[in-house]
C-alpha positions in Angstrom: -48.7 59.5 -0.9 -46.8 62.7 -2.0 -44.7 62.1 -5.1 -42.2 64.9 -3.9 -41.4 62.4 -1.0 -41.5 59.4 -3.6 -38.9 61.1 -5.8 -37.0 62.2 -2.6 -36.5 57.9 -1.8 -35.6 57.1 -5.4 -32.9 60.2 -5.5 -31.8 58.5 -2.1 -31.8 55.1 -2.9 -30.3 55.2 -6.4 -26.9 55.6 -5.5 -27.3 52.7 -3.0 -28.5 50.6 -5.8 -26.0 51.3 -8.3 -23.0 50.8 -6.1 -24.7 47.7 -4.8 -25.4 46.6 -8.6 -21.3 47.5 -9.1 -20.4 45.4 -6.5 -22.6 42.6 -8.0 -21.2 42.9 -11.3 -18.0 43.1 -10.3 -18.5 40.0 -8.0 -19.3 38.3 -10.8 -16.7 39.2 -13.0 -14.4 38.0 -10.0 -15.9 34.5 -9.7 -15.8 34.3 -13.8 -12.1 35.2 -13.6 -11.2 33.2 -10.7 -13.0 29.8 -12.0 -11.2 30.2 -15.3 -7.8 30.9 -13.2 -8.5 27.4 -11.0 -8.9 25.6 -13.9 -5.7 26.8 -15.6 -4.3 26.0 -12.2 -5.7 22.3 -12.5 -4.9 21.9 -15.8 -1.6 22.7 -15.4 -1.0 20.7 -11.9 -2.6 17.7 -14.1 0.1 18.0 -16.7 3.0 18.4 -14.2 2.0 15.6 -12.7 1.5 13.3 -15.6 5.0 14.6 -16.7 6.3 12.7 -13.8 4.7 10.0 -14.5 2.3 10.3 -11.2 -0.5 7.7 -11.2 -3.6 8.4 -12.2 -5.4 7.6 -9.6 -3.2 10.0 -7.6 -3.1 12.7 -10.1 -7.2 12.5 -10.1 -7.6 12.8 -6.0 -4.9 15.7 -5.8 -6.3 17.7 -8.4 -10.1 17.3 -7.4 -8.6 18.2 -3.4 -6.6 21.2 -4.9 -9.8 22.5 -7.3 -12.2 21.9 -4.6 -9.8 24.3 -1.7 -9.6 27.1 -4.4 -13.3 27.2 -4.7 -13.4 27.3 -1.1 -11.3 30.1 -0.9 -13.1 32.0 -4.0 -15.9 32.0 -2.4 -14.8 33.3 0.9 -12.7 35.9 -1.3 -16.4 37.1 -2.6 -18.5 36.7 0.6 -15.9 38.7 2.3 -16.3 41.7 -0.7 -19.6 42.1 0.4 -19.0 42.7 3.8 -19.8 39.5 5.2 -18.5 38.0 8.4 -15.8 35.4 6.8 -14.1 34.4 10.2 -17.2 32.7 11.5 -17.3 31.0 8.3 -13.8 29.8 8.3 -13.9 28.8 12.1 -17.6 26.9 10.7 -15.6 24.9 7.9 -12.3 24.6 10.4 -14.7 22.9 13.1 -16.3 20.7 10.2 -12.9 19.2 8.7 -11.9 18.3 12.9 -15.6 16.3 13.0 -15.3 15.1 9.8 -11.3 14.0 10.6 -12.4 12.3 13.9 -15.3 10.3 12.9 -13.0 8.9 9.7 -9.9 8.7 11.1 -9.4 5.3 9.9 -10.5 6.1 6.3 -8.2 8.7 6.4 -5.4 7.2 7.7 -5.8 4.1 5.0 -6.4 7.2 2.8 -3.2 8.6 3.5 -0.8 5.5 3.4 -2.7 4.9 0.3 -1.4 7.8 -1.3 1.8 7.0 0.1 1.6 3.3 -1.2 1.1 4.4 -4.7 3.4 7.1 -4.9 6.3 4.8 -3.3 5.6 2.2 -5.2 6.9 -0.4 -2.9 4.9 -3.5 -4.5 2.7 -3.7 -7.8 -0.2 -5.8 -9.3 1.1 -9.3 -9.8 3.7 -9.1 -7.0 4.0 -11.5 -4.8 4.2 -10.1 -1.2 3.7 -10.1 2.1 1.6 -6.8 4.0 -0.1 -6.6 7.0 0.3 -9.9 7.8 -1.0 -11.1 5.0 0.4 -13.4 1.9 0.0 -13.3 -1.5 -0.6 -12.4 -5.0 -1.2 -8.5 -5.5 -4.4 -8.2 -7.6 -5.3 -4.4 -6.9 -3.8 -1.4 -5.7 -6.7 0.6 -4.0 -6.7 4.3 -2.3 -8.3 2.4 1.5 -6.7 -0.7 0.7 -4.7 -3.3 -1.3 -6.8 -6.6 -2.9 -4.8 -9.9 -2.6 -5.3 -13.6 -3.6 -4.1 -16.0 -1.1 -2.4 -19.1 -1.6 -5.3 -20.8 -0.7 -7.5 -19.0 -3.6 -9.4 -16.0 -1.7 -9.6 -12.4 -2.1 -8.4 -10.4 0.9 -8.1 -6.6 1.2 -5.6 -4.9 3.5 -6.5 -1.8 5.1 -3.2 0.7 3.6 -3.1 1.9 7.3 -2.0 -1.6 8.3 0.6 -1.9 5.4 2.4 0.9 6.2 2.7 0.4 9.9 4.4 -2.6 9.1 7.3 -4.5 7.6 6.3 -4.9 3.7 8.3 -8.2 2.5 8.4 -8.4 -1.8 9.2 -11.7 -3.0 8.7 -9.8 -6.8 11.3 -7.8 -6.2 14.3 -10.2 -6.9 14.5 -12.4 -10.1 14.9 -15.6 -7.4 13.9 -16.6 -4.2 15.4 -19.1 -1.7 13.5 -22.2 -0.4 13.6 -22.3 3.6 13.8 -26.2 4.5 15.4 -28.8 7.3 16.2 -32.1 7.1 16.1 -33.8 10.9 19.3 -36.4 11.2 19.5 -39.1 14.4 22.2 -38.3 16.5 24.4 -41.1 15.1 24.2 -40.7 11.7 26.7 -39.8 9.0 26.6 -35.9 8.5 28.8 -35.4 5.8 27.7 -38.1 3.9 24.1 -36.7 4.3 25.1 -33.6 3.1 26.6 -34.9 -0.2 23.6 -36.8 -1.2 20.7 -33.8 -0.5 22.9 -31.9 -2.6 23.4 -34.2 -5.4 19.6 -35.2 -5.3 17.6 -31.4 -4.8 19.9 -30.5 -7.3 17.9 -32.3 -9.7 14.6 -30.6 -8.8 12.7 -29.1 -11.3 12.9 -25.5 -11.5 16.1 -24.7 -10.0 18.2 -21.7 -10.0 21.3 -23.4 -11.3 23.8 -20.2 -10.5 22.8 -20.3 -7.0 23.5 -23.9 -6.7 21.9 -25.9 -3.6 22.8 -24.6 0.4 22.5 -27.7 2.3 24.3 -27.1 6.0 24.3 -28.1 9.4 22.0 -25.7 11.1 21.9 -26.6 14.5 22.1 -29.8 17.0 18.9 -30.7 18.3 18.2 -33.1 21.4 17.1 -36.0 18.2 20.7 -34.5 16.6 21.9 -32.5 13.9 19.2 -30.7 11.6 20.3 -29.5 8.5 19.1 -26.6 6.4 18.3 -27.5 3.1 17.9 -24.2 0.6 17.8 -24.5 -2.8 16.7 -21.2 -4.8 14.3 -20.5 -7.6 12.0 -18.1 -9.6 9.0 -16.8 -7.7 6.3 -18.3 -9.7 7.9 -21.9 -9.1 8.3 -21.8 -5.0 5.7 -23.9 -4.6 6.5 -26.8 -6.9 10.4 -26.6 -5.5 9.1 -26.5 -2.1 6.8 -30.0 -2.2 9.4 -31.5 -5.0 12.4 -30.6 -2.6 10.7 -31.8 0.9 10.0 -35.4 -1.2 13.6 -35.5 -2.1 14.9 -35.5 1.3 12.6 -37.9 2.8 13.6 -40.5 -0.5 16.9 -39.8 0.0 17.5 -40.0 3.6 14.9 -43.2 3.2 16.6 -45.0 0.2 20.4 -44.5 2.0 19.3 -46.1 5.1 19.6 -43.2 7.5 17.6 -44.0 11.0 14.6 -41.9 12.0 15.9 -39.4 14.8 13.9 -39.8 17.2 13.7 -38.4 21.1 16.6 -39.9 23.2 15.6 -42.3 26.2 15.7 -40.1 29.7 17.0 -43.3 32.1 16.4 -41.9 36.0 18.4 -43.7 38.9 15.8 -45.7 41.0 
């Protein structure tokens, strides 16, 4: 081969290959700058956040969602200095998040009301509460969904979609709760007198809020006769106890004063 013609190629292709090495270097120095830049950027969204006092778990998923869409764009930023075709790319990675969105909705959506959940703070671990129609004792707080224990002893998780979408009740909330209850009187017994002693004797429960006192009304008439709502009020942890203790103290004392059992009045049709 003639060397004249060899020479001629590397006098023609050196200028090629030195811009091309410029651009490399100086891709590099742009992906060395702009990593340490994200991570100032994380660092200092990190501290913002744990200056207001953000949860953790939050904090971690934002930052890491934040770091990871700066990479992203970094990267594009670089591709497109070397003359590559970024708008395919982005419509590639725009298409992707759609699939990805559509296949997890759910996920996402319990994702999102997560994030809500612990940013709202609308209930915490050890409150008592009611979500998604679900009762009981708050035992963790997750990102998909919220772990209870039942009354009846069994670990239940809550999708945080379903939370949201509905009423959340917190019995935790308040330093007392009332007791919902009825006492069922025949239709000819002494109301007032009935009254007076459910008072006097849930009074004496166990447990009892004493500055709330004991409600104890008429709450409707019923075809057997008046029903009265007994309500007496107490701490959260004690609802049970006052509940059972409470429902025993009316039957005694409707029992031990002689009251009649209402029952269902006689229908008499003309022959």
């Amino acid at each position: 081969m003639d060397t004249t013609k060899i020479v001629s190629w590397i006098d023609q292709a050196q200028p090629i290959l030195v811009a091309f090495g410029l651009k490399v270097l100086g891709a590099i120095a742009v992906f060395i700058v702009g990593r340490w830049l994200i991570n100032l950027v994380s660092r200092l969204l990190g501290a913002g956040m744990t200056r207001q006092h953000l949860d953790p778990t939050v904090q971690r998923y934002l930052v890491s969602f934040i770091t990871g869409a700066l990479n992203i764009t970094l990267i594009v930023a670089i591709l497109g200095y070397f003359g590559v075709e970024t708008t395919s790319f982005a419509a590639l990675v725009a298409g992707a998040g759609v699939a990805i969105g559509a296949a997890w909705s759910g996920l996402l959506g319990n994702f999102a009301s997560g994030i809500f959940i612990l940013v709202l703070r609308p209930y915490q671990v050890g409150d008592y509460v009611l979500i998604g129609g679900c009762e009981g004792t708050v035992l963790e707080l997750g990102l998909f969904g919220t772990a209870l224990t039942t009354p009846d002893n069994v670990k239940t998780v809550v999708g945080n979609g379903k939370i949201m979408a509905n009423d959340i009740k917190n019995f935790s909330a308040t330093p007392f709760r009332r007791v919902e209850l009825a006492a069922q009187l025949a239709g000819g017994a002494d109301v007032h007198k009935a009254i007076a002693l459910l008072k006097e004797a849930v009074a004496k429960v166990p447990n009892i809020t004493a500055e709330q006192g004991v409600d104890v009304e008429i709450m409707e008439f019923t075809e057997f006769g008046p029903k009265l709502a007994v309500r007496p009020y107490c701490a959260n942890a004690h609802y049970w106890q006052v509940y059972f203790d409470t429902n025993k103290a009316i039957a005694d004392t409707l029992g031990a004063a002689g009251f009649p059992v209402a029952a269902r009045p006689v229908k008499i049709y003309p022959v």
